[in-house]
N, C-alpha and C positions, 0 to 999 in steps of 0.2 A: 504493500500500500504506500501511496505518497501524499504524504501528511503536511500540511501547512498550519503553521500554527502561529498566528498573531501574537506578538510579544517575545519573540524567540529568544530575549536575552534575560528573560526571568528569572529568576529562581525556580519556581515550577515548569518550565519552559524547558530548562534545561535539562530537567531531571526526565523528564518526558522525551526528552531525541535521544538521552543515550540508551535509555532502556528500547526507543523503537526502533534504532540503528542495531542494538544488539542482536534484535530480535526477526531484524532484517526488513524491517519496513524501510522507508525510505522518509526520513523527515527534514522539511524546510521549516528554515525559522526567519520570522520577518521582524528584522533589526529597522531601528533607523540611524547608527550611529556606523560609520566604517570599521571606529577602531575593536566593534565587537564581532568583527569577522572571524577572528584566530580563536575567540571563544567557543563558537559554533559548531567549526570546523572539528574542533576536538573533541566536541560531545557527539561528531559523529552527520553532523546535521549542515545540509545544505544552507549559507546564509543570502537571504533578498531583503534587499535594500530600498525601503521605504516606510516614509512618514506617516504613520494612521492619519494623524490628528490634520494632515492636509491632502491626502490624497483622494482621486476620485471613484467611484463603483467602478467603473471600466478598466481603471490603472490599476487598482488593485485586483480586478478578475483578469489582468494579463496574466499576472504569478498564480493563480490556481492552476493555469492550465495542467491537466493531465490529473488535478489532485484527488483522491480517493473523498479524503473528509478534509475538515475544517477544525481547527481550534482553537477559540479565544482565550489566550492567558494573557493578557495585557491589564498594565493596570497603572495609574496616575504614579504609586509608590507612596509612602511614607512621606512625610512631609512637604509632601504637594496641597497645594490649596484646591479652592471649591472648584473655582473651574474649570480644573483639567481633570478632577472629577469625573464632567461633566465630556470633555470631551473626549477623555480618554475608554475610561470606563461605561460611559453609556453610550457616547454616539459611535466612536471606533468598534463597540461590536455589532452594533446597526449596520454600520460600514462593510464588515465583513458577510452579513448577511445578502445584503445587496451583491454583494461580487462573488458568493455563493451559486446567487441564484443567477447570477448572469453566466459564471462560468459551470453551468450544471453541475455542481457539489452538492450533492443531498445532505449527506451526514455531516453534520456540526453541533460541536462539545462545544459551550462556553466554562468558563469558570467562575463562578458568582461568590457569592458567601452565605451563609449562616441569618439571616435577616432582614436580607434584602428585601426592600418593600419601596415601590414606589411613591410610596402614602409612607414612609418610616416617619416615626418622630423619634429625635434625640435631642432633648433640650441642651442636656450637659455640654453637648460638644457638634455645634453646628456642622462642621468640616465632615466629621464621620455621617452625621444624618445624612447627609448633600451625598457623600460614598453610597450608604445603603439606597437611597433614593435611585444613584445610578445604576446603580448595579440591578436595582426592580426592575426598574424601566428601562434593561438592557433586555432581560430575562422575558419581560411582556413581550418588546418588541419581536424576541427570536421564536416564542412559541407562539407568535400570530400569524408563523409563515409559514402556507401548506405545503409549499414547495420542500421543506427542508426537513428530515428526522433528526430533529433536535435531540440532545439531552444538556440539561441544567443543572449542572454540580454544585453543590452547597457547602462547602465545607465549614469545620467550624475556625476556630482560634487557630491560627496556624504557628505549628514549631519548625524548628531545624536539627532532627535529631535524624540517626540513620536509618529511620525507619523498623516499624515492627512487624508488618506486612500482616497483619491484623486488625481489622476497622470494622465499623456497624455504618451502613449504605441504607436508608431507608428514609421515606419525608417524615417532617414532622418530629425529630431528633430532640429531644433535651440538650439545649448547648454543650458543649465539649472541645477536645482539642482533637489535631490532629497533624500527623509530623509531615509536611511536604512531599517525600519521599514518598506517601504512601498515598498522597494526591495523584502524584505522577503516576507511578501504579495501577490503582484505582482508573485514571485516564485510559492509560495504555490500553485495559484490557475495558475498558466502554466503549473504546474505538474496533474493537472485533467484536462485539455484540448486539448487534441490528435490536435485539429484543428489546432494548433499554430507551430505546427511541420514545422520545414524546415523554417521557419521566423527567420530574424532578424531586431527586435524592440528596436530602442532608447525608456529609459524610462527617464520622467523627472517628476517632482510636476506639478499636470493641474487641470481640473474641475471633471473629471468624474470619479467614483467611480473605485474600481480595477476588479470588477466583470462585470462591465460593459467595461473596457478599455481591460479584459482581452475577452471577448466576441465580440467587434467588431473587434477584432484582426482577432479570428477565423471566423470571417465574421456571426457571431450571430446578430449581432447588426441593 
């Protein structure tokens, strides 16, 4: 499979081409900075070059060409303000929707969070509200389109540990953490499972393995 996946110089991002390099998929990741080519390159992963946050549905459905699925892992980052919120997290995955469906890619994974809600309130801390708000309203925007067999990952709190390859997959989750690693994971093996299409599954640290959480999802289990 050849895998495009918005945000390719992520944290999660990365961790997801080199597990689909190993595994012999074929994964591009769409950078916008040059000097993150030698990054890319080593996790295995084809790098393309360009700007979500300016580019157009056409520019962007040139780099699908030939692509299997789609993946959103992009994201504003940490100490970015409201509006790139805004255009990173919400309308950049709009973005890739459009060039989905322009470049005939059916299957696209976004990567949302834990609370997203277009309607969120979070008085404490404006910046995050404005986050979850995007990230709702990225998540509406993609499961409104017939063309495309979505899935909507929710993950919770996210760590950086080497992963436990153990997680609970199911909506509606009691908040929780969960280690990147097992994101990417999780990812990988939603990307060979047509059955998970049209779901959205809170992911957090559990007992059962990802093959298995990713199996009961699609009603294998």
């Amino acid at each position: 499979m050849r895998i495009v996946i918005a945000g390719g110089h992520g944290q999660i991002a990365r961790r997801l081409e080199r597990l689909l390099a190993d595994r012999g998929d074929r994964p591009a990741g769409i950078i916008r900075r040059p000097e993150q080519t030698e990054d890319l390159v080593a996790a295995g992963a084809e790098p393309l070059l360009l700007d979500l946050e300016a580019a157009t549905p056409p520019e962007l459905a040139r780099l699908l060409d030939g692509a299997d699925a789609v993946v959103f892992a992009a994201g504003a980052g940490a100490g970015s303000g409201a509006a790139r919120k805004l255009t990173v997290d919400r309308d950049a995955a709009v973005l890739l929707a459009d060039a989905a469906e322009l470049a005939g890619v059916r299957r696209y994974l976004i990567v949302s969070s834990m609370g997203a809600d277009a309607g969120a309130r979070y008085p404490a801390d404006e910046t995050f509200e404005t986050y979850l708000r995007a990230k709702g309203a990225a998540d509406d925007a993609v499961r409104a389109r017939s063309t495309l067999d979505w899935t909507v990952l929710r993950p919770g709190r996210l760590t950086d540990g080497p992963g436990t390859g153990l997680v609970r997959l199911a909506p509606d989750l009691p908040r929780g953490s969960v280690d990147r690693q097992d994101v990417a994971a999780v990812l990988a093996a939603l990307l060979h499972e047509p059955g998970t299409a049209g779901q959205t599954p809170d992911l957090v640290a559990g007992n059962a393995t990802v093959a298995e959480a990713v199996a009961a999802a699609a009603g294998h289990g």
